[in-house]
N, C-alpha and C positions, 0 to 999 in steps of 0.2 A: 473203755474209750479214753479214759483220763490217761492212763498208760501209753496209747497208742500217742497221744498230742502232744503228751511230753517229751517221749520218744523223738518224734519226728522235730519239737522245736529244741531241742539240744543236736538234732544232727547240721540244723539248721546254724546254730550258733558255731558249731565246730567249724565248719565249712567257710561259714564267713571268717573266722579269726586266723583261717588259713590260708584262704584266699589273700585276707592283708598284710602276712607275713609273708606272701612270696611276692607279693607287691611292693613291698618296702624293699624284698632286698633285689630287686631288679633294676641293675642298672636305669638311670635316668635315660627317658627319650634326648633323642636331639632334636633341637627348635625347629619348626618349618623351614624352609628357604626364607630366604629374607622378606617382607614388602617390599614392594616398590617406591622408592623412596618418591617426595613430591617432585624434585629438580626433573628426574628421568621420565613424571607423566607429562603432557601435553600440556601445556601454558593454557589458565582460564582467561576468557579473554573479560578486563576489566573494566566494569560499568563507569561511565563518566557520572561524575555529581551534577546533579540539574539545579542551578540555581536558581535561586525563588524569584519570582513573581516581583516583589517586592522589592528587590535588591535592583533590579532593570527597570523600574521605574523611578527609583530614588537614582541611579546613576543615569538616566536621563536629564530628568529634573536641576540633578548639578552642572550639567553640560549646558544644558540651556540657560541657566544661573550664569555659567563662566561667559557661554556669549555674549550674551546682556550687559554684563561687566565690558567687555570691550568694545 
C-alpha cells in the first residue's frame, strides 16, 4: 500500500511541475478590454451640504443685530 501512495504522490508531483513549465512558457494573456473609464459612466448626481441648524440661527440673530443697529 505504501508502494502504491508513493507511487501515485510522485506522479502527482511530476504532473504539477509540468503543468508549470508549460505555464511559464505560454505566452502572456492579453488584458481584458479596458474599463470604462469614470468621465464615459453617467454623471452622479451631487448631494448639497445641509447646513447646520446652528449656522441659520446665529445668521439670523446678526441680521437682527444689524437692524437694531440702524
Amino acid at each position: 500500500m505504501k508502494k502504491l501512495m508513493s507511487i501515485i504522490v510522485s506522479m502527482l508531483f511530476a504532473l504539477s511541475l509540468s503543468g508549470l513549465a508549460f505555464a511559464q512558457a505560454a505566452p502572456a494573456a492579453k488584458p481584458a478590454a479596458e474599463p470604462a473609464k469614470a468621465e464615459e459612466k453617467a454623471p452622479a448626481k451631487e448631494k448639497k451640504a445641509k447646513k447646520a441648524p446652528k449656522a441659520k440661527k446665529a445668521k439670523k440673530a446678526e441680521e437682527k443685530k444689524a437692524e437694531e443697529k440702524k
